[in-house]
Every structure is written in C-alpha cells, then in structure tokens.
C-alpha positions, 0 to 999 in steps of 0.5 A: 770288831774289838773289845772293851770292858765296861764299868762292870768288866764285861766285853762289849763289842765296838761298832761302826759309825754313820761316817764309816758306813758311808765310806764304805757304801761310797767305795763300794758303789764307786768300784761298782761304777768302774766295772770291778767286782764287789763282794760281801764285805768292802775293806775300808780305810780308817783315819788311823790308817788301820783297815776294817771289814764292813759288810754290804746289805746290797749292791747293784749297777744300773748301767742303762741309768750308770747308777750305782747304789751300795746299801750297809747296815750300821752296826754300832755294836753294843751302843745304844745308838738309835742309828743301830741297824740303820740302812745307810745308801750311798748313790753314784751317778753323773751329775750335770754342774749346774745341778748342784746346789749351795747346801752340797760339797764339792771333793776333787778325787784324782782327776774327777770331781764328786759332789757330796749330798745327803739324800732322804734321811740326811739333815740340813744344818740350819745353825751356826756353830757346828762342825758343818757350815749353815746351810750345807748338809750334816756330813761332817768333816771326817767322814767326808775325808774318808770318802775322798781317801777310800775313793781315792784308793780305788781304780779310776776307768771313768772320769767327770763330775758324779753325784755322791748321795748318801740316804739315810732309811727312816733318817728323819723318823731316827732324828727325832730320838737324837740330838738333831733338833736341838742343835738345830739339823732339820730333816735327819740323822747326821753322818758323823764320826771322828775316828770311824768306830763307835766305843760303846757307852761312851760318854765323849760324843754327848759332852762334845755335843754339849760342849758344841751347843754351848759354843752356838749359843754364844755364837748367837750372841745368847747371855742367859744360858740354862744348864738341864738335867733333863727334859722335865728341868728344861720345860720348867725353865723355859717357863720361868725364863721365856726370854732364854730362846731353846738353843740356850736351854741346854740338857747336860745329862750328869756333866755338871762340872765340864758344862759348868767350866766350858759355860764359864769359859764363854763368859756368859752374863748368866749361867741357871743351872736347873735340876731335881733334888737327887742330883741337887744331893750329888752337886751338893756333896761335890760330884763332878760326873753324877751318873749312877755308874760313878756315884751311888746315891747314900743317904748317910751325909745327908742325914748327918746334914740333917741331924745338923740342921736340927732334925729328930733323930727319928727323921735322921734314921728315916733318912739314912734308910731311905731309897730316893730323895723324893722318898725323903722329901715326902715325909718331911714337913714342908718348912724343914724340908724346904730349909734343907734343900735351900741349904744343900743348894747353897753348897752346890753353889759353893762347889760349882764357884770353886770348879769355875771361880764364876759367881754368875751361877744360879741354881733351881730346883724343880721337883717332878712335876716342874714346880719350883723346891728352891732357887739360889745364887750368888747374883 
C-alpha cells in the first residue's frame, strides 16, 4: 500500500475500504462461479482506473449448491477504522426473480443480471438523505459501481439472474462504534467508499458525514438543529430541548465552522451550538477546526482576557500557568468565573456571526457533568 505523512511527518500505511473489500471478494467468487483459478490475491479495479492487489481470507466453490463464497479481511491501514480486520464475504449463488426483494439492487452485467444484497452484518437504510435510498441496503453507490466494473472485467461462461451477497462478520456489533444509528442504518456496517482506498486519519469521511446528517435533518422538515462537541454536550441538550428529535442532535467533533457554515446554508430557523468550556475557549479566539493537532491549548490570551476583566493579578498568573479550562475554572469564584465564560461566549458568537453572516446561533455552555456554565445568543 502507499504512504502518506501524518502531522507529525511519520509514514502511515494507506488502507482498503469496505466498498474495495467487496469488490474484490464479488470478482473473485464470480471467477470462481465461472471455473477460472483463483489465487491468493484478486487484482482489482479502482475508480481511478488504477489497479491494486487484495489478499483473499478464503475461497471455495460449492458446486452441488453452485455456491460461490470469497472471504477478505479489510486492512484499513493505519486508520483507526473500527472496520479494521473485519471478514467481509460476498456470496454468488442463482437467485429465482421473485425472490428479490424491495430493499436489494438490481446491476445488468454483460448479458446477465445480479442482485445486490447485504447480507448479516450489512445495515438497512431507514432514512431519508443519505447517499442510499430509504428502505435499500447500505451499499452505496461506488462500491456498487466497482462491483459492476470488476465483474464486468471477468469471463462470462454462465449467464441469468445470480444473488450477489455481501456479510459483514460481526457487522452489527461493529455499527454500534460508528455512525450507523445516528444516521439512521439499522442492523450494521455499511459498504462504502468513494475512491477504494482509506487515507489514514483523514478527517474528510466525518465532515462529509456531518455534512450528510444535517442535509437529512432538513430533508425531515427539523427547524432546530443542535451542533455537539461530543456525546456529553449532546445528552445535556437533548434535555434542555426535547422538542429537538435525535437526528437534530448533531456531533460535529472539532468542525465547528464548516458545520457552522453547511448549517447556515440549510436556513435552519435555529442553530444551538452546545459545547465545554476548553473549546468555548478555542471558538472564542476564532478557531475554525479545534483539534488539538491544529490548536494547542494556550492560556496566555485568556489571562490577559481576564486580567481585562478585572482579575488579580495573581489569578491572571494561575491561569497563564494553568493545564486545562476546568483547572481554571475550579479556582475562580463562581461570579467572576461566570462573568468570563458569559464573555468568551459572546466573542464566540461574534466569530461564528462573521464565519455565517447568521444571527440565528445560540451558544451553550455545559460543563462535565452536563450542567449549564452559560447560554448566549444573538435571538
């Protein structure tokens, strides 16, 4: 696989997406189907017309049952991909027409025809808004394209109509770390993938998920959305808004200003961004992207901030010296403490008023335990 450098300047090793896996698992099993040879690695098309090696878990031809069953282990590389390792099988078999079903696909390759199906471990769509109507199975487009190509690419001995099954080894149990049910995908992992190959810690699959959520939530006709840190801001908001139903509760992790700006752009009656102080901090002094890869946390603009508000100049020095915001806030008075944090959350607003040109933003402030520090807003 190829390389990239991280922030840091170490190679990481590229990976393999679901979408890939099952491409090559699907050629593999269809070469199998049609008596040709399969070894250890399949080659396979990518949608950049380049061609990869993947490595087969196992292989074998029922021909009494006219079976054909391709196991590969997803190597995402240096991702931390929950899917990492996972045993991704995709099933060849004859398939009678009225056996399909409203929830598969149907793909016409040369002169016969495949139906696309997740099997164990594959999700069911159950929401509008995503890249996979409601109702069909979470295998999305391009994967589904690179099974028709690289099934294409192979000789045709047999033709009709053939069940194309993918599994997914544990799918369900893996769903329940991802995204899945938030989005709302019920009963596993999705096949997906846009260009085949997993780019290590990229944060582009995660935005684009965001960005998915957001789209479904007006989709669904939602007017009060609610921007999260994390899993802690998004339980504290749901109970000062239980009007807001879950797919408005968005986590947005550290993209505050492209989740910001796409939220904006859906003219949403209604944007509450819900956060902790550390990264009220980081809005606070303009952070677009709060990870700590690209903004270390200094206290020495919050401690001239508070020696402007007023502060002793002893508690100004505690704080230039401080480690974390909580640290700070334990041993300022509640007033002053409170005073600073209503503050820094009115030049987060402002920052987030210049990012969208939107006054329709509030901003909550939750502390660990899922109380509330402050709330503010333009409305």
């Amino acid at each position: 696989m190829a390389k990239i450098k991280n922030t840091e300047g170490k190679k990481l090793r590229t990976g393999y997406t679901t979408g890939a896996c099952a491409a090559a698992a699907a050629k593999a099993a269809w070469m199998l189907y049609n008596g040709e040879k399969v070894d250890e690695e399949i080659i396979v098309n990518f949608p950049d017309k380049k061609k990869h090696h993947l490595k087969l878990e196992s292989a074998e031809m029922d021909d009494d049952a006219k079976t054909a069953l391709v196991t590969i282990r997803k190597d995402a590389g240096d991702d931390p991909d929950v899917t990492d390792n996972a045993l991704i099988t995709v099933k060849i078999c004859p398939i009678l027409s009225r056996k399909i079903t409203d929830s598969d696909f149907t793909e016409d390759i040369i002169d016969s025809a495949f139906v696309v199906r997740g099997g164990k471990g594959v999700g069911l769509v159950m929401r509008k808004g995503l890249p996979v109507p409601e109702g069909k199975w979470a295998i999305n487009p391009v994967p589904r394209k690179m099974i028709v190509d690289n099934l294409a690419s192979c000789k045709f001995k047999t033709a009709g109509l053939f069940l194309l099954e993918i599994s997914v080894k544990g799918g369900e149990r893996l769903a329940k770390k991802t995204l899945n049910p938030t989005l709302g995908i019920k009963g596993g992992i999705s096949i997906l993938g846009t260009s085949g190959i997993v780019v290590p810690y990229s944060n582009k699959a995660y935005l684009k998920t965001v960005k998915i959520l957001l789209d479904g939530a007006k989709l669904q006709k939602i007017s009060h959305v609610a921007l999260c840190t994390g899993g802690t801001t998004a339980k504290a908001i749901s109970k000062m808004y239980p009007e807001i139903p879950e797919q408005g509760i968005i986590r947005i992790g550290d993209f505050i200003s492209p989740a910001l700006k796409h939220a904006s752009s859906l003219k949403f009656e209604k944007i509450t961004v819900a956060c902790m102080p550390g990264k009220l901090l980081k809005y606070a002094e303009g952070h677009g992207n709060t990870h700590a890869h690209n903004v270390k946390q200094q206290f020495g603009p919050l401690a001239k901030f508070a020696e402007q508000l007023g502060f002793s100049g002893e508690t100004v020095n505690r704080i230039r010296g401080s480690a974390t915001v909580r640290e700070i806030l334990n041993f300022i008075k509640p007033d002053p403490a409170l005073k600073m944090m209503n503050d820094l959350a009115g030049k987060a607003l402002g920052n987030f008023l210049g990012w969208t040109g939107s006054s329709n933003i509030e901003v909550v402030v939750f502390d660990t335990d899922g109380k509330t520090v402050t709330k503010r807003s333009h409305l």
